[in-house]
C-alpha positions as CSV (number, residue, x, y, z in Angstrom):
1,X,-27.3,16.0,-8.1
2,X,-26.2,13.3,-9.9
3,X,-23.3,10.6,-8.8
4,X,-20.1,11.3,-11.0
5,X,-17.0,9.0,-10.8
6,X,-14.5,11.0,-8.6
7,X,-10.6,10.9,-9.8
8,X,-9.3,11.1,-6.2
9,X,-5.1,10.4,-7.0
10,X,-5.1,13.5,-10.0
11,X,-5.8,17.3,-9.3
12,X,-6.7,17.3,-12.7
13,X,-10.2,15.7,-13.7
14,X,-9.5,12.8,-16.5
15,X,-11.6,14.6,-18.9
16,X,-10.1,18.3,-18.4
17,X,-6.7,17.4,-19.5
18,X,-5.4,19.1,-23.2
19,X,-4.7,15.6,-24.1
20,X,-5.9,12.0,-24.6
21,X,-5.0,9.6,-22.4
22,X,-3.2,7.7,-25.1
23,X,-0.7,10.4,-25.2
24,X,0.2,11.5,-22.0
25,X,3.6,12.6,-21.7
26,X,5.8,10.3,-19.7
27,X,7.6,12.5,-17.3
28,X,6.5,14.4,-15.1
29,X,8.1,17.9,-16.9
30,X,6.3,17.0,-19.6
31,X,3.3,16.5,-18.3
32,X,3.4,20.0,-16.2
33,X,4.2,21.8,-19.5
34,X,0.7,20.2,-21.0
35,X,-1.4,21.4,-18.0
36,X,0.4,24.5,-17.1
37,X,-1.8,27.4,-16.6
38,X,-4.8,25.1,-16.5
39,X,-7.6,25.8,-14.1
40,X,-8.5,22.8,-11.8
41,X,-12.2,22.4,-11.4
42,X,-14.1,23.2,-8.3
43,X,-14.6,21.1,-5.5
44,X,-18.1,19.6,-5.1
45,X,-20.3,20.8,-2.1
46,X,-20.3,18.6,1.2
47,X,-23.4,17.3,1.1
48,X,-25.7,17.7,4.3
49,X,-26.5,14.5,5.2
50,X,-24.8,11.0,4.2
51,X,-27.4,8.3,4.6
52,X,-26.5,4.5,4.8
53,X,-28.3,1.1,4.9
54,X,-31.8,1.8,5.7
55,X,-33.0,1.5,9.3
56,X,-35.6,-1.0,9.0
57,X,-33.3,-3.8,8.8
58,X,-35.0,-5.3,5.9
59,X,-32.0,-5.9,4.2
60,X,-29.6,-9.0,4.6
61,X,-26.0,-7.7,4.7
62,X,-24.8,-11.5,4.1
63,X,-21.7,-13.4,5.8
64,X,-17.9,-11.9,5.8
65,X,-16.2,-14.3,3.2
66,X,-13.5,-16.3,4.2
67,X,-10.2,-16.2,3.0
68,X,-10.3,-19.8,0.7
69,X,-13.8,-17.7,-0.3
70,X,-11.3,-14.8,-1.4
71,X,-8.9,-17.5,-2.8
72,X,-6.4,-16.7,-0.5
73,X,-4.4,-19.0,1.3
74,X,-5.6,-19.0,4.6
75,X,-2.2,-19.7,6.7
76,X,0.1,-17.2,4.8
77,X,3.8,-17.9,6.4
78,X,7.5,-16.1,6.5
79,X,10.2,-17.1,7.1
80,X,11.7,-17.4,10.9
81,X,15.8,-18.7,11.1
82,X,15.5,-19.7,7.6
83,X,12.1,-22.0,8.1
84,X,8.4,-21.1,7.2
85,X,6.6,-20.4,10.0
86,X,2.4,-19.9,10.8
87,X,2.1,-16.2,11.9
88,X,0.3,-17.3,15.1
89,X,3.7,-19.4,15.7
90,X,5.7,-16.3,15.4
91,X,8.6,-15.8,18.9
92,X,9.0,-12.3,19.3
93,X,9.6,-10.2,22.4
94,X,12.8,-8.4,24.0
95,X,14.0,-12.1,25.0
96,X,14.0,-13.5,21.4
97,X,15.3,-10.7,20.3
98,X,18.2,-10.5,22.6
99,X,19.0,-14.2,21.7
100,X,18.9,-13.1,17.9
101,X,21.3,-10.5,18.4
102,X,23.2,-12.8,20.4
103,X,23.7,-15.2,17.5
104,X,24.1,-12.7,14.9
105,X,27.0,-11.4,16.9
106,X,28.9,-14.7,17.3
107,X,28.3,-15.6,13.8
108,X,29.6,-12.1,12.7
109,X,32.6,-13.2,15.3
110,X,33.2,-16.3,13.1
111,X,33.4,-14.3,10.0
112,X,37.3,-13.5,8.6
113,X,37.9,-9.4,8.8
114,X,36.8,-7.7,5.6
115,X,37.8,-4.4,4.8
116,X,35.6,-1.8,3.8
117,X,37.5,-0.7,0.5
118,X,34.4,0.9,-1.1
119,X,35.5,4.5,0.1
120,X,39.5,4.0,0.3
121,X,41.3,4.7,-3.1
């Protein structure tokens, strides 16, 4: 058997469709009306056996890259009361979050009344 690529987000195999790529239609009504009627192809067998890296061991799988390796900043941060903070420095919890609701709630207290006018004509 030989190793095809496998489309695994369409129903429709790439090279099946009544249409080059080029011109697919934009919407998806469009699109049904192209492929309408049109058989899907059948499903490959499940194979018997999957084998993986051999057992011997005589290969070297190497070393997991790092994140600079990657190019990716290795202390990503968000934002925490306005200031960037390290992940690891994160407060959470029920306590933090009581205190958050806390604050939200006297600052909402501070706010002049607005009325909701969105729904009132």
């Amino acid at each position: 058997m030989e190793a095809e690529g496998v489309e695994v987000n369409t129903l429709h195999h790439v090279d099946d469709l009544p249409f080059e790529l080029e011109h697919m239609p934009t919407n998806y009504g469009g699109f049904r009306e192209k492929v309408k009627g049109m058989a899907v192809r059948k499903t490959i067998e499940t194979p018997e056996e999957v084998k993986g890296l051999p057992s011997t061991g005589d290969i070297d799988p190497g070393e997991i890259p790092s994140l600079q390796d990657l190019g990716l900043n290795p202390t990503p941060t968000i934002l925490q009361d306005g200031k960037p903070v390290a992940i690891a420095t994160l407060v959470g919890g029920e306590t933090e979050a009581l205190e958050r609701s806390k604050k939200f709630a006297a600052e909402c207290c501070t706010q002049p009344y607005k009325e909701n006018t969105r729904n009132h004509g």
